[in-house]
C-alpha positions as CSV (number, residue, x, y, z in Angstrom):
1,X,30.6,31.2,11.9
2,X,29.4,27.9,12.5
3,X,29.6,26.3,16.3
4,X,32.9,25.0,17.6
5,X,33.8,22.0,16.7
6,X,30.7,21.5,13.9
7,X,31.9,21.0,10.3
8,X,28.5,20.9,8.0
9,X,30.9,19.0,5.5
10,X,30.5,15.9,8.1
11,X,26.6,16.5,8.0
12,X,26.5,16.1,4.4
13,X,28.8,13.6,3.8
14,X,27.3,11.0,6.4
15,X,24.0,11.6,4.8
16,X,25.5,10.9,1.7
17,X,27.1,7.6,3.0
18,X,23.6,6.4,4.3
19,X,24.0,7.4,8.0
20,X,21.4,8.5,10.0
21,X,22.0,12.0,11.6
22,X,21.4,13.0,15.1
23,X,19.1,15.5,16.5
24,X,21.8,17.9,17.4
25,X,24.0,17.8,14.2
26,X,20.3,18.2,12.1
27,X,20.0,21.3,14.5
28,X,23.3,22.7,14.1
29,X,22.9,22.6,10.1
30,X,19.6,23.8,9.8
31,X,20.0,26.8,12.0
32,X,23.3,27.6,10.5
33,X,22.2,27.7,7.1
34,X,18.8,29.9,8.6
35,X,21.5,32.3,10.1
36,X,23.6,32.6,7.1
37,X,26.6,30.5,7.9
38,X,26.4,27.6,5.5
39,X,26.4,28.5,2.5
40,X,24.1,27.4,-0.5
41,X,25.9,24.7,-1.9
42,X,26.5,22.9,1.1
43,X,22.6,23.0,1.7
44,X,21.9,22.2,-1.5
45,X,24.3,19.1,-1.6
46,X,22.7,18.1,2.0
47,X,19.0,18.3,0.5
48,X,20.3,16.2,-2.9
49,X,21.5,13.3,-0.2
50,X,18.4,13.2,2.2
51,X,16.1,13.1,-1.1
52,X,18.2,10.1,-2.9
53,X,18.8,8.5,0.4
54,X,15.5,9.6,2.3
55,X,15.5,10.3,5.9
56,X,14.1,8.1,9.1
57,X,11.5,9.6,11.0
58,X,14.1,11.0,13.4
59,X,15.7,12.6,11.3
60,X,12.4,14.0,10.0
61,X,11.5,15.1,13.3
62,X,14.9,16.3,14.3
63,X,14.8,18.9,11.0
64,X,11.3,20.0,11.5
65,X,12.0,20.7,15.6
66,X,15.2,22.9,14.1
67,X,13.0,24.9,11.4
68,X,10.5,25.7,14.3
69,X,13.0,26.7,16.8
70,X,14.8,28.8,13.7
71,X,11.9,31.6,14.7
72,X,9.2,32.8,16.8
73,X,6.3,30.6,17.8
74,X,2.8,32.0,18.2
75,X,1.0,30.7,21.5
76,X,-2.5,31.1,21.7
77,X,-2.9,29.4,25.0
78,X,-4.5,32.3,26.3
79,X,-7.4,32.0,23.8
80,X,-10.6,31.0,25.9
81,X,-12.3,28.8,22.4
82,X,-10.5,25.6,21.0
83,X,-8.1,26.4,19.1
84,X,-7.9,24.5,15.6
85,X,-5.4,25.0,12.0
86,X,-7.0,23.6,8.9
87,X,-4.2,22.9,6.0
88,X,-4.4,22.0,2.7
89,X,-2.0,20.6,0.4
90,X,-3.2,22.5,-2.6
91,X,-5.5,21.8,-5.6
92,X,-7.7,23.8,-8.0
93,X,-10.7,25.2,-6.9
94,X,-9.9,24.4,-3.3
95,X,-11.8,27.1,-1.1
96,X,-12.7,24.9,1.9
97,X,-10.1,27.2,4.5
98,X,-12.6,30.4,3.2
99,X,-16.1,27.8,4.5
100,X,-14.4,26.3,7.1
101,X,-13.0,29.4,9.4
102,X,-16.3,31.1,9.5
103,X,-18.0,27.4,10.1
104,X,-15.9,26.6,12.8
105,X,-16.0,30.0,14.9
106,X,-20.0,30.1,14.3
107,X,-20.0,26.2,15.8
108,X,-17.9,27.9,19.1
109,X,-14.6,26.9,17.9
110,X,-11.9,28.8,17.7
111,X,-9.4,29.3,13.8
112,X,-6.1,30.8,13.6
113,X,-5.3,30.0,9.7
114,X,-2.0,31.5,8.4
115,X,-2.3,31.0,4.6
116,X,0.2,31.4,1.5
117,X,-0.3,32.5,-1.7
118,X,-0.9,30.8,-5.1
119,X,1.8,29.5,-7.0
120,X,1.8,27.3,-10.1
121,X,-1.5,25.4,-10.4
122,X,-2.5,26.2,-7.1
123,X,-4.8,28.5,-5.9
124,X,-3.4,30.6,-2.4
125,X,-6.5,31.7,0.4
126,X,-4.5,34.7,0.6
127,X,-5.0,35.9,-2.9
128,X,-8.2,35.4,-2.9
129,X,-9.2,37.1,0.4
130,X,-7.4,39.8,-0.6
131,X,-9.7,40.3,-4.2
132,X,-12.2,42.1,-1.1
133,X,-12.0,45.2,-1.1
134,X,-9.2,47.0,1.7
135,X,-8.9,43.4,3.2
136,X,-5.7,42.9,5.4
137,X,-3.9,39.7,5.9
138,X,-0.6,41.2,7.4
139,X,-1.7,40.9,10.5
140,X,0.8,40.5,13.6
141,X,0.4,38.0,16.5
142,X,-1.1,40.2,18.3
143,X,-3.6,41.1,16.1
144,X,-4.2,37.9,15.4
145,X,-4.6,36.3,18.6
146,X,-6.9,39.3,19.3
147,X,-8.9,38.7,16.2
148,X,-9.3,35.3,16.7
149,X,-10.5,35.7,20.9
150,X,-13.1,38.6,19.6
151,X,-14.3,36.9,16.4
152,X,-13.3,33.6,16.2
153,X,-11.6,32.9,13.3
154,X,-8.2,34.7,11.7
155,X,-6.9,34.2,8.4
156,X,-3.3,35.7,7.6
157,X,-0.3,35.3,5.8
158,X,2.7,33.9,7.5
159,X,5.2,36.8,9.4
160,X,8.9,36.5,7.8
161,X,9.9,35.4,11.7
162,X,7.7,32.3,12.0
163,X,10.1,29.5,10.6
164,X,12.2,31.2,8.5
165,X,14.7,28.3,8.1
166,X,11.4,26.5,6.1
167,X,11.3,29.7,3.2
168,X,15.0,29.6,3.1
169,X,14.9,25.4,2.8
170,X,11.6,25.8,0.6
171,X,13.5,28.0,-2.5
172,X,16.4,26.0,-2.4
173,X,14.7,22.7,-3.1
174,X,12.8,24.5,-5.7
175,X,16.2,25.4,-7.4
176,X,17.6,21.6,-6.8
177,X,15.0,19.5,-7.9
178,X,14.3,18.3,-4.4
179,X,11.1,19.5,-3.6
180,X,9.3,15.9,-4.2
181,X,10.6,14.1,-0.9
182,X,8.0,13.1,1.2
183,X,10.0,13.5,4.3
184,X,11.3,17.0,3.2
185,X,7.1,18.2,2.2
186,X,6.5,16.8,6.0
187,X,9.1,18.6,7.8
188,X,8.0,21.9,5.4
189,X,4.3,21.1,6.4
190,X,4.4,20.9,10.2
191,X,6.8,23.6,11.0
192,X,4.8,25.8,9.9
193,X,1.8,24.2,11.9
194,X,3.6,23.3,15.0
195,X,5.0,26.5,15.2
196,X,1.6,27.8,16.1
197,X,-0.2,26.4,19.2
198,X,-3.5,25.2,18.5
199,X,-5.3,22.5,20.1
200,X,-5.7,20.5,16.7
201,X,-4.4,20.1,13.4
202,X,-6.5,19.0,10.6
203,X,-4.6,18.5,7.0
204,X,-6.5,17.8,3.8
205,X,-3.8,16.2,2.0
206,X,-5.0,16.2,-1.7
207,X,-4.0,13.3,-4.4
208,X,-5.0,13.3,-8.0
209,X,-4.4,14.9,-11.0
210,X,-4.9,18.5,-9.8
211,X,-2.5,17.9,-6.6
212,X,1.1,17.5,-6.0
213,X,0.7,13.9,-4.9
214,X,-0.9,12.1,-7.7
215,X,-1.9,8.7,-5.8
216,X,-3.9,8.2,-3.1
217,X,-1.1,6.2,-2.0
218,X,1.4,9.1,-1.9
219,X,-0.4,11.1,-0.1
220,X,-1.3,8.6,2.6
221,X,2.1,8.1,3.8
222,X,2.5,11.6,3.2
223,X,-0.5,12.1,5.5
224,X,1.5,9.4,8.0
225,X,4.3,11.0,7.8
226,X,2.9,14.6,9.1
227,X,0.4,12.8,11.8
228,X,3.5,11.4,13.3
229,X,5.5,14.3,13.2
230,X,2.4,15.8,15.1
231,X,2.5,13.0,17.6
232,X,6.1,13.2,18.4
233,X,5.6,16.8,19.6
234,X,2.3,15.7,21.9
235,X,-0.2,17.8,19.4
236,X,-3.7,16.4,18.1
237,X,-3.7,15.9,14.6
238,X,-6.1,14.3,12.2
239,X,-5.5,14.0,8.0
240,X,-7.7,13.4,5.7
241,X,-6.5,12.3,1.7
242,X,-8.8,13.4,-0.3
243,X,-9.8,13.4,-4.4
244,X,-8.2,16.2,-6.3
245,X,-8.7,14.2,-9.6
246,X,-11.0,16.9,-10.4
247,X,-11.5,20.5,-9.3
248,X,-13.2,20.3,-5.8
249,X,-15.8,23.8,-6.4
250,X,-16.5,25.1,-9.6
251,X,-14.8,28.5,-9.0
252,X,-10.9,28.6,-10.3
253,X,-9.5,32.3,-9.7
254,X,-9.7,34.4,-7.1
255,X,-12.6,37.1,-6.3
256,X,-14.7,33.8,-8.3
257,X,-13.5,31.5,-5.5
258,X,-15.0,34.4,-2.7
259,X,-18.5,34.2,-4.4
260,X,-18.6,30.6,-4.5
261,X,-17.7,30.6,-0.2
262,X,-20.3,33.2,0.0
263,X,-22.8,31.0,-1.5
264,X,-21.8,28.4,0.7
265,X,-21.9,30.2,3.7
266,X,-25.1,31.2,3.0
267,X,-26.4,28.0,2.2
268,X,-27.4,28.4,-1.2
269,X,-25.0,25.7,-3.1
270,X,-24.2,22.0,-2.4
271,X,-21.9,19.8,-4.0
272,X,-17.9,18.1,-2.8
273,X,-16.9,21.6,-1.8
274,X,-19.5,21.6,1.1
275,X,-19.5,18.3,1.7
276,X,-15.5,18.0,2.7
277,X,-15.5,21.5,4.7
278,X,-18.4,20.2,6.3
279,X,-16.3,16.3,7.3
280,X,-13.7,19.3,8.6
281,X,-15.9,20.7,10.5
282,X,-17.5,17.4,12.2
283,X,-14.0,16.2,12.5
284,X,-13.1,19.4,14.9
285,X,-16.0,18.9,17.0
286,X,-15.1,15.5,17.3
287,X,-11.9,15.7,18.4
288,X,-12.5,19.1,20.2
289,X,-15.7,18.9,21.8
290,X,-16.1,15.3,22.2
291,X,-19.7,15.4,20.3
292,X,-21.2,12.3,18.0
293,X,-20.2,12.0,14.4
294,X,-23.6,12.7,13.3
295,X,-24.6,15.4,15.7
296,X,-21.2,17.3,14.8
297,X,-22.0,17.4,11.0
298,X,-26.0,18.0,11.5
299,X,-24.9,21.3,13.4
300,X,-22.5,22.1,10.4
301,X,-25.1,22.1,7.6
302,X,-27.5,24.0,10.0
303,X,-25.1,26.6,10.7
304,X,-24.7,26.7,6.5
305,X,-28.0,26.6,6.0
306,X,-29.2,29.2,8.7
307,X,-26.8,32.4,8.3
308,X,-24.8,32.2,11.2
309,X,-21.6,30.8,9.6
310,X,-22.1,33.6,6.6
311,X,-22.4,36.5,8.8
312,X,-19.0,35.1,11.1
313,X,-17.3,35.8,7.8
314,X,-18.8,38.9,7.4
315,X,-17.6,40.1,11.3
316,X,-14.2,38.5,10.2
317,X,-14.3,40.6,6.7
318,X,-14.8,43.6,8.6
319,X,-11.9,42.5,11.3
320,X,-9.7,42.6,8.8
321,X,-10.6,45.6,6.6
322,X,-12.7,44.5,4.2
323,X,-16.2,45.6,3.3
324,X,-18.9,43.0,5.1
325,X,-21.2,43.7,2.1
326,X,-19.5,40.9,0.3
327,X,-21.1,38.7,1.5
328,X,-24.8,40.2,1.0
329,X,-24.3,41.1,-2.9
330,X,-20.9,39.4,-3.8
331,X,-20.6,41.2,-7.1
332,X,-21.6,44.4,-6.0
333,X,-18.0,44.6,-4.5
334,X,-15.7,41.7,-6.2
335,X,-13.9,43.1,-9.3
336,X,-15.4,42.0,-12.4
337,X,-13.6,40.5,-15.5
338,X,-14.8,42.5,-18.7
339,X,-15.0,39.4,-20.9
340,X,-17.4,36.1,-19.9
341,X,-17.0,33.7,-22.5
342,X,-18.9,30.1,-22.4
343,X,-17.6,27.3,-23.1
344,X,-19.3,24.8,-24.6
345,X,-18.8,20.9,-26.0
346,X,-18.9,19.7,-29.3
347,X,-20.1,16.6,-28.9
348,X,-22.0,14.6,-26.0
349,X,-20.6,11.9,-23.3
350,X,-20.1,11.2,-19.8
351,X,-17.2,12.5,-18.2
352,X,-14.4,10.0,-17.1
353,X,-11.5,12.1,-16.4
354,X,-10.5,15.8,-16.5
355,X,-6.7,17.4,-16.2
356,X,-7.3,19.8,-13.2
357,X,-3.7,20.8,-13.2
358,X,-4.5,22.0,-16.6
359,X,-7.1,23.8,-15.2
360,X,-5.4,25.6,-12.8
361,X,-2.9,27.0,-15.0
362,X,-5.5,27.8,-17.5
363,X,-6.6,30.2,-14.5
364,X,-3.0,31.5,-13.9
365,X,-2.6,31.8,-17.8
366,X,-5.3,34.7,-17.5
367,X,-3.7,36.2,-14.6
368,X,-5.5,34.6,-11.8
369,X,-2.4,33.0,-10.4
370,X,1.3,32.8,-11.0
371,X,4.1,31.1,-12.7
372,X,6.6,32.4,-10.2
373,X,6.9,34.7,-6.9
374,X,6.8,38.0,-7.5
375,X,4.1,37.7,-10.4
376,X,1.0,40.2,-9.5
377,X,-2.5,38.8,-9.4
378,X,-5.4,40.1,-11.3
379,X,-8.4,38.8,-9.1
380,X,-11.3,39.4,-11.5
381,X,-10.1,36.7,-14.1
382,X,-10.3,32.9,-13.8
383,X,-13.2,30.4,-14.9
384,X,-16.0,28.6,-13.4
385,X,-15.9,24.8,-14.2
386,X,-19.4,23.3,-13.9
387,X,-19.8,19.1,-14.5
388,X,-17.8,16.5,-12.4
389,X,-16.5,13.0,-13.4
390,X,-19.6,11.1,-13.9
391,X,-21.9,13.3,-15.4
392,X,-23.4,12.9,-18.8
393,X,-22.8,16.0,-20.4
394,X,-25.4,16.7,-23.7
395,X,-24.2,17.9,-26.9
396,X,-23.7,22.2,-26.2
397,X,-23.8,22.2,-23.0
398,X,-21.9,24.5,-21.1
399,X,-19.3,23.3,-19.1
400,X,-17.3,26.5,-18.5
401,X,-17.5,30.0,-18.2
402,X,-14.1,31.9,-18.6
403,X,-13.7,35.2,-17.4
404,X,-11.0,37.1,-18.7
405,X,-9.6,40.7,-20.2
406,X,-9.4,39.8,-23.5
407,X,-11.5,37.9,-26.0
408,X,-8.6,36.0,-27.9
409,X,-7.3,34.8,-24.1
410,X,-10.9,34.2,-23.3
411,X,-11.6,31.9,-26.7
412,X,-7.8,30.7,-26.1
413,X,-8.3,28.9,-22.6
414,X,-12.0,27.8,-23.6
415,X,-10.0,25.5,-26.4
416,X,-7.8,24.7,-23.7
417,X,-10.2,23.6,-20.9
418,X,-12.3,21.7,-23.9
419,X,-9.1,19.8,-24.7
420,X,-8.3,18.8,-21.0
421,X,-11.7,16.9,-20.8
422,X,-11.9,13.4,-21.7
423,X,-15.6,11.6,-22.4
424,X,-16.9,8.1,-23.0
425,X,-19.9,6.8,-24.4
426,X,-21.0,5.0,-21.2
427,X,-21.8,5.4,-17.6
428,X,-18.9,6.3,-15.1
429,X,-18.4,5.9,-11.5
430,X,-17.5,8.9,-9.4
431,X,-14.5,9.3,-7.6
432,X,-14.5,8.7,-3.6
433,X,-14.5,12.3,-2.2
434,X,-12.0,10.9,1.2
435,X,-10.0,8.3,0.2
436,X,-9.5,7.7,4.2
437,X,-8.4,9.5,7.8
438,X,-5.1,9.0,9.6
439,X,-4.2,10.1,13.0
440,X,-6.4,10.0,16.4
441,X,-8.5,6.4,16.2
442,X,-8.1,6.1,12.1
C-alpha cells in the first residue's frame, strides 16, 4: 500500500502534462515502487514522461536523494586516509579503476571502489578482478571499510541493499527504451556514489565511439549534470570527459585487461591508459591534499615507475583472496586462451578512425563479456588491440592479437576487427585524450 492520501497516477500524469514534481511526491514514488507497491506499468509510464519531457535539476536531485535513501549507506567517516570513488562511464579497454586504486593508496590516499560487471560493449572491473585466481569481490561493509583502513584501497561489487530502487529503476528503463536520458543516467550515477561517503568523487565520463555518449558534448552536460547533483548534497566532485573514440589500453577481455594493469603498476608500459589514471591520480591529490598540479602527477609516475603502487595491488590481491603472484608473473596464474591468432592488415595507411564499440563486442562475441545478465564470462578470451588513431600502420603489420577457444571464432573476429578499422593515405591528428574538467575551479 501506497501512503495515505498519495495516488502515483497524479505523479505520472503531472509529469506527463509538463509539471515539475516536488521532492516529496518524487520520494513517495520512488520508494513505493523500491518497496513493491507501484506496479511496473505505472513506473514504466512515469520513466516514458520524465524522458520525453526531461526533468529540472530538482527533480533530478529529488529522485536521486529517494534512490539513496531507498537503502543503506556506507560511511567511512571513521577511515583515518582521504577517502576518494573513481567512476567510469564505460568504454573498451578501460582498466584505469585496476591502476588507479593501488596508485592512490600507495600515494596515502584512501579507495573504496564498488564496481559492476560488464554488459554489452563494456568491460566490468569486477569481471576482470575476478579472472585472479580465488579473488573475492563480495565483500560486506565491514569488510570493506576494514580493507580499505588496513590496505588502502577496496574494490567490490555493489551489496543488493545499497540503492536498490536504482537496479529496480535501472532494468525497467532497459525494458522501456528510456535508458538514454541524461537526467535519469545522473540520478543512476550518483546514487550509487553518494550513497557511499567519501571525501571525493572523481567521474571519467567517456564520449566517443566506444562510449554510451557519443559527443563530447553529451557527455559534458552529462558530466554537469552529476557535478551538480554532487554539489547539492555538499560532496567534492570533479569529472573529467574524456576520448573513448578508440580503445583507451590495448587489452579488451578480462584476465588480458589484469596483465596490462600489472604492467602498469609496475612501470613497464606507457601510452593513454597511464596517462589518464595518472590526471586521476593528480586530480585526488589536488583536491585532497592540497599539493601542486605538477608535484601531484611527478609522485604518480614515481610511484608507477618504482614498485610501490604494484605491490599495493598485490597486498590488496591478497586482501581479497587472490594469489599476490599475479602481479610478479601474470601469466603464470591468469587463465590462458588455447588459441592466439594475429591479426594482420592487408594493406598500409594511417589510421583515422576505428569502431571501438565493435571492438568490444568482438570481445563479448568470444565470451569475454555478455549480451545480457546472467551470461557467464570466460576470462581467458578477448583481444589485444595495438595502433591508435594516428599511427601509420605498414603493410602486414599486426594490429591485433585475438585470443580465443576456437580457431574459426579466432579467424572470425580477426575479419571483424580488420573491417572496423578505417585508413587514409595521409597524416592524421590524434584525438585529445580530456576533452575538459567540470566541478571544483573548472
Amino acid at each position: 500500500m501506497t501512503a495515505a492520501g498519495f495516488d502515483p497516477r497524479d505523479v505520472v500524469a503531472a509529469k506527463r502534462d509538463g509539471r515539475e514534481l516536488g521532492g516529496s511526491e518524487l520520494r513517495a514514488f520512488i520508494l513505493g515502487y523500491a518497496k513493491g507497491e507501484i506496479p511496473d506499468y505505472l513506473a514504466a509510464a512515469f520513466l516514458m514522461a520524465a524522458y520525453l519531457r526531461g526533468l529540472s535539476d530538482a527533480e533530478t536531485a529529488g529522485i536521486t536523494a529517494a534512490m539513496i535513501d531507498s537503502g543503506v549507506t556506507i560511511d567511512l567517516g571513521a577511515i583515518t586516509r582521504p577517502t576518494v570513488d573513481k567512476h567510469s562511464t564505460g568504454g573498451v579497454s578501460d582498466g584505469v579503476t585496476l591502476v588507479f586504486a593501488p596508485l592512490a593508496a600507495a600515494l596515502g590516499l584512501a579507495v573504496a571502489k564498488l564496481s559492476g560487471r560488464g554488459l554489452g560493449h563494456t568491460g566490468g572491473t569486477l569481471d576482470k578482478l575476478e579472472s585472479i585466481p580465488g579473488l573475492r569481490t563480495d565483500l560486506s561493509p565491514a569488510e570493506l571499510e576494514r580493507q580499505i583502513e588496513t590496505v588502502g584501497c577496496a574494490v567490490a561489487g555493489q551489496t543488493k541493499d545499497l540503492v536498490p530502487a536504482d537496479g529496480a529503476l535501472y532494468a525497467l528503463r532497459d525494458a522501456t527504451a528510456t535508458v538514454a536520458s541524461i537526467p535519469l543516467i545522473a540520478a543512476s550515477v550518483m546514487s550509487k556514489k553518494l550513497a557511499v561517503g567519501t571525501d571525493l568523487i572523481l567521474l571519467d565520463v567517456k564520449a566517443g565511439s566506444g562510449a554510451f555518449m557519443k559527443t563530447p558534448e553529451a557527455a559534458a552536460e552529462l558530466a554537469r549534470a552529476c557535478v551538480a547533483l554532487a554539489a547539492a548534497r555538499g560532496r567534492a566532485c570533479r569529472a573529467a570527459v574524456t576520448d573513448m573514440s578508440q580503445p583507451l589500453g590495448s587489452a579488451i577481455g578480462n584476465a588480458l585487461d589484469v596483465a596490462e594493469a600489472v604492467r602498469l603498476l609496475r612501470g613497464d608500459e606507457r601510452g593513454r591508459l597511464r596517462e589518464l589514471t595518472v590526471a586521476f591520480a593528480r586530480e585526488a591529490l589536488v583536491r585532497l591534499r592540497g599539493e601542486d598540479p605538477t608535484t601531484a602527477a611527478a609522485a604518480a609516475e614515481r610511484a608507477l615507475d618504482d614498485g610501490t603502487a604494484s605491490e599495493r595491488f598485490a597486498r590488496m590481491i591478497e586482501a581479497q583472496g587472490g594469489d599476490p603472484r599475479v602481479v610478479e608473473d601474470p601469466w603464470a596464474i591468469l587463465p590462458i586462451a588455447p588459441v592466439r591468432h594475429e591479426v594482420r592488415l592487408a594493406a598500409g595507411g594511417t589510421l583515422t578512425s576505428v569502431e571501438a564499440e565493435e571492438l568490444g563486442r568482438i570481445a563479448a562475441s568470444l565470451g569475454a563479456g555478455r549480451m545480457k545478465k546472467g551470461d557467464l564470462i570466460d576470462p581467458a578470451v578477448g583481444m589485444e588491440f595495438f595502433p591508435k588513431i594516428g599511427d601509420r600502420l605498414d603493410e602486414g603489420k599486426t594490429v591485433a592479437v585475438v585470443h580465443a577457444r576456437e580457431e574459426s571464432a579466432a579467424a572470425e573476429a580477426g575479419e571483424r576487427v580488420l573491417a572496423s578499422l578505417q585508413l587514409v593515405a595521409g597524416p592524421v591528428p590524434a584525438p585529445p585524450l580530456v576533452h575538459g574538467w567540470h566541478g571544483g575551479n573548472a
